[in-house]
C-alpha positions, 0 to 999 in steps of 0.5 A: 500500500502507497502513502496516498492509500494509507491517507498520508503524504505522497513522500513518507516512508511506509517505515516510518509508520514503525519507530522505537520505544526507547522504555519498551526496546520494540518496534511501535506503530506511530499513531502521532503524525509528528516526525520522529516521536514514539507512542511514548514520545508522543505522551510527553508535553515537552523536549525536556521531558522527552530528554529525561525519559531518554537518560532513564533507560539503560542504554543510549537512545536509538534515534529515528533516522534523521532524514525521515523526521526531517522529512515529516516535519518539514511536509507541514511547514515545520523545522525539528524544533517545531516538532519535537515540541508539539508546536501549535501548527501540528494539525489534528490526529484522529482517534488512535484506536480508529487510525490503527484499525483503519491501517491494519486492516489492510493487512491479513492473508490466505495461507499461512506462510503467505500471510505471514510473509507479507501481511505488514509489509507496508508498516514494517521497516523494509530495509531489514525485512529485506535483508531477511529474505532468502532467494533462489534463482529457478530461471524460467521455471516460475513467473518474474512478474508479481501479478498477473492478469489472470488467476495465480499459483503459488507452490508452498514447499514443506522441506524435511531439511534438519538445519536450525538448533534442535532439529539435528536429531529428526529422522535423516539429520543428512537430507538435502530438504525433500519436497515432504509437504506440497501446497498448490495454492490457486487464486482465483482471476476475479480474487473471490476464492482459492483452491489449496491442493495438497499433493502427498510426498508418496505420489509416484510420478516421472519428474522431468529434465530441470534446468538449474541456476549454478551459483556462478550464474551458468546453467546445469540440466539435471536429467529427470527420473521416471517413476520416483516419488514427488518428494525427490523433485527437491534436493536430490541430485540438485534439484532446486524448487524450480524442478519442483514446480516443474514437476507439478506442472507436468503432473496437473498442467498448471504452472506455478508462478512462484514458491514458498519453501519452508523448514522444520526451523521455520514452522517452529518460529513461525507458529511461535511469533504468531503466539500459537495456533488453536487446535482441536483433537477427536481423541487424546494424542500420545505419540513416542515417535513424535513425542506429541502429547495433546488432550482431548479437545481444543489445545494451542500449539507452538514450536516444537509440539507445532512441529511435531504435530504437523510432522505425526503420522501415527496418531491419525486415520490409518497412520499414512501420509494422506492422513497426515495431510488432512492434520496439515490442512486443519492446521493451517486453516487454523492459522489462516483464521488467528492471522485475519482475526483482529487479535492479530490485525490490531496488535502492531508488536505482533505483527511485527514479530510475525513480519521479521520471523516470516522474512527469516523464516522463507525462501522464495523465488527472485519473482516476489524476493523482497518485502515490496513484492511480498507485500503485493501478493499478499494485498491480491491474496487477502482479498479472499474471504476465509470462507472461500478458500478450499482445502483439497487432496489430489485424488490418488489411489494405492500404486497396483505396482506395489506388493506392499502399498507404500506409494500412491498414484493418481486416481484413475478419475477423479484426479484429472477433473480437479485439475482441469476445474483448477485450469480452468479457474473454476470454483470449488466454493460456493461463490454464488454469484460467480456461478450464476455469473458463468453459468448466464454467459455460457447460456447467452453464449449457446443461445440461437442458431448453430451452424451445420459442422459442413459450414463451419470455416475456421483456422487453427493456430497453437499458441499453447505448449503441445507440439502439433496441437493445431494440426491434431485439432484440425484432424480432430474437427475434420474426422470426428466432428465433421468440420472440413473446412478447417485449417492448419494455420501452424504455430501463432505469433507468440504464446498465449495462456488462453484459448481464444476464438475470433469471429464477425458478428454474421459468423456468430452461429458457426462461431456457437457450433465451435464452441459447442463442439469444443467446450470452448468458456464464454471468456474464449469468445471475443466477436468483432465489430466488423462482418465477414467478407467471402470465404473468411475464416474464424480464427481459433488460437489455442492456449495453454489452457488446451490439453489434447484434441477433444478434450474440453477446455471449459473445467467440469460442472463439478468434481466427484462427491468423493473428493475430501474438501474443508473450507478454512472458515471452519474449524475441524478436530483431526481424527 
């Protein structure tokens, strides 16, 4: 958020929101609009005053950098004197409580790690935040741009890496950090909802050839590895998030814009920073192998047994990772709720706790590597409401190749219909309005009269990602539909994420026949001013939204019954 939208002057510093107070040692949101002055600071009736309350304490007194003071005091025609004094041209201040409240609430998140990465990006002291932040160069692998025009796509990447103090005695002290949990988080284009998939570490799958940033700046291609679990797409062999990312797309064919990756170390100072997250057990908990001891019913967990919670297996369901998974997702639902509560959005010492612990704690992608970026995508994504947020695990079933089920493959038919509504950015809530909404223009858009196929007149072009997928929908249309006046028009001028159809208004009815006969989305239609002459074709341009000859491009109605989903807006107790 810039100063015009916080209602302050085009120049001032979103730092200088946050000063020191000198009787405290903690960062303090300012809620006086004098330059310089703590909250204490602002008490005090005189320089004199101020004086002696700075000799009181135990050490020197750290000054607000003199060129922000200087620049807020002389924004209202004031020289420092006239400030620190609280001279009679200081102009009115409104009530502290509804001036912080108006601020914070700009703040709040999505996911856990999200929310916490950048919630308060705009209050916080950016210099040092930014110092916090790690990053990994995954080349083109991800999205340089913060923002897109359509939906996003963030991988959160739990590691088992066992670096921090205390953590050198968990399991494999050696790993390199596999990808042990994996959230695909979907944001919607239009910002109403999001869909957080869940892909279980066990899931065997090919991960493909990934090309990775050497620390000298050159380029190394690891090979890739058919049929291993996901969790070797990180780590092993040198494999960086990127390959990760890869791996997921190649999986769902949805490319990730960005990641998060996280630690066992940062779980634990994450959940700690946030003053702990409400939990809630169907049975008591007493697990030797991750020491895990919680009772009946709702407990707040933090650090160690935060950690060890998220890392049981043993305690829930039939004691797989599946399980383990669902413990996850309630989790974080939880911690989604304690970030957007107000406890958290009206207390500026939290806050900034959990501001300067998240920057500590992640490792992002170049693409959103400093707190400005952060806080951006932060801002787009705490537009959806709790409510609206979709906790969902890729449908798998047990790998038939194994004697003893250990790994999972994906479900035969349910796991592909997810993936397509995700691709398609199709809810999985219930945002009534959007579904009114896409249903009246699919309607309007096969309303009147079709074309006999024999009369339809297009030409193709691949803009997507499938070699030959122009000419493999010409046949397509030509032989099982009947389109023979079809044309392969071969590769379109650059790549496009969305399929597209032009037409003239007087080829609207060939124009709906397409549509139909493809399940092309009312968004894909884009008609024209000006009517066609002769023997014009339509122009049918395919995205990266297309997925094979046939296949539909629109997502599904709805995904099967049996796919587990939780809202985050509720609270569960894990069994």
């Amino acid at each position: 958020m810039d100063a015009q939208s916080r209602g302050r002057a085009d120049d001032i510093d979103p730092a200088d929101q946050w000063v020191l107070n000198p009787h405290t040692g903690n960062y303090e949101l300012r809620l006086d609009q004098s330059a310089g002055e703590s909250p204490v600071a602002a008490r005090t009736t005189t320089a004199e005053d101020s004086g002696r309350r700075a000799e009181s304490t135990d050490g020197p007194r750290r000054e607000v950098p003199a060129q922000r003071s200087r620049r807020s005091a002389q924004k209202d025609g004031r020289g420092p004197e006239a400030s620190a004094a609280g001279g009679a041209g200081r102009r009115k201040r409104k009530a502290p409580k509804a001036r912080r409240k108006k601020a914070l609430m700009w703040t709040g998140g999505v996911t856990a790690f999200v929310v916490v990465a950048a919630g308060v990006g705009a209050y916080a002291l950016y210099e040092r935040f930014n110092g916090n932040i790690s990053t990994i160069d995954i080349g083109d692998a991800g999205n340089n741009d913060v923002l897109s025009d359509g939906p996003m796509n963030i991988l959160i990447i739990g590691t088992d890496k066992r670096t921090g103090k205390g953590n050198e005695g968990y399991g494999d002290k050696g790993s390199e950090g596999h990808a042990d949990t994996n959230i695909l988080f979907h944001v919607s284009e239009d910002r109403t909802n999001a869909t957080a998939l869940s892909i279980p570490r066990d899931l065997m799958t090919d991960i493909p050839d990934c090309e990775t940033v050497q620390p000298d700046g050159s380029t190394k291609t690891i090979p890739g590895t058919p049929r291993v679990r996901f969790n070797v797409s990180l780590g092993q062999e040198g494999r960086n998030p990127g390959c990760t990312m890869q791996t997921v797309e190649a999986i769902t064919g949805i490319k990730p814009d960005h990641f998060m990756m996280v630690d066992f170390n940062a779980v634990k100072e994450l959940t700690t920073a946030v003053g702990g997250v409400k939990v809630c057990m169907a049975k008591p908990i007493n697990d030797p192998k991750s020491h895990l001891e919680l009772p009946q019913g709702e407990s707040t967990v933090a650090g160690e047994d935060a950690l060890a919670l998220l890392r049981t297996r043993h305690s829930f369901g039939n004691e797989s990772d599946l399980d383990r998974i669902k413990v996850q997702q309630q989790f974080l639902a939880s911690m989604i709720r304690e970030m957007k509560s107000s406890d958290t959005l009206t207390n500026p010492s939290k806050l900034f706790k959990l501001a300067d612990a998240a920057t500590n704690a992640l490792t992002v992608d170049q693409g959103i590597g400093s707190a400005k970026k952060l806080m951006t995508l932060a801002q787009e994504i705490g537009k959806v409401d709790a409510k609206n947020i979709t906790f969902v695990t890729m449908p798998v079933v047990d790998n038939p190749a194994e004697a003893v089920r250990a790994t999972v493959v994906p479900h035969p038919t349910q796991a592909e219909p997810l993936f397509a509504m995700m691709r398609s950015d199709t809810s999985l809530t219930e945002v009534k309005q959007k579904e009114k909404a896409a249903k009246s223009k699919q309607a309007a858009l096969l309303k009147g009269p079709k074309a006999a196929p024999a009369d339809v007149r297009v030409d193709v072009l691949n803009g997507g990602e499938i070699a030959g997928a122009a000419g493999a929908t010409v046949t397509w249309l030509q032989n099982q539909q009947g389109v023979l006046k079809s044309t392969n028009k071969a590769n379109a001028p650059e790549k496009t994420k969305k399929t597209t159809l032009e037409y003239a208004p007087n080829q609207a009815d060939q124009a709906r026949a397409l549509a139909e006969m493809m399940g092309l989305p009312a968004a894909a239609m884009k008609q024209g001013t000006a009517d066609a002459e002769g023997l014009e074709a339509m122009v049918l341009t395919l995205g990266a939204d297309f997925k094979g000859a046939g296949i539909p491009i629109t997502g599904p109605a709805k995904i099967s019954d049996d796919v587990e989903r939780a809202s985050a807006d509720k609270a569960v107790c894990s069994k």
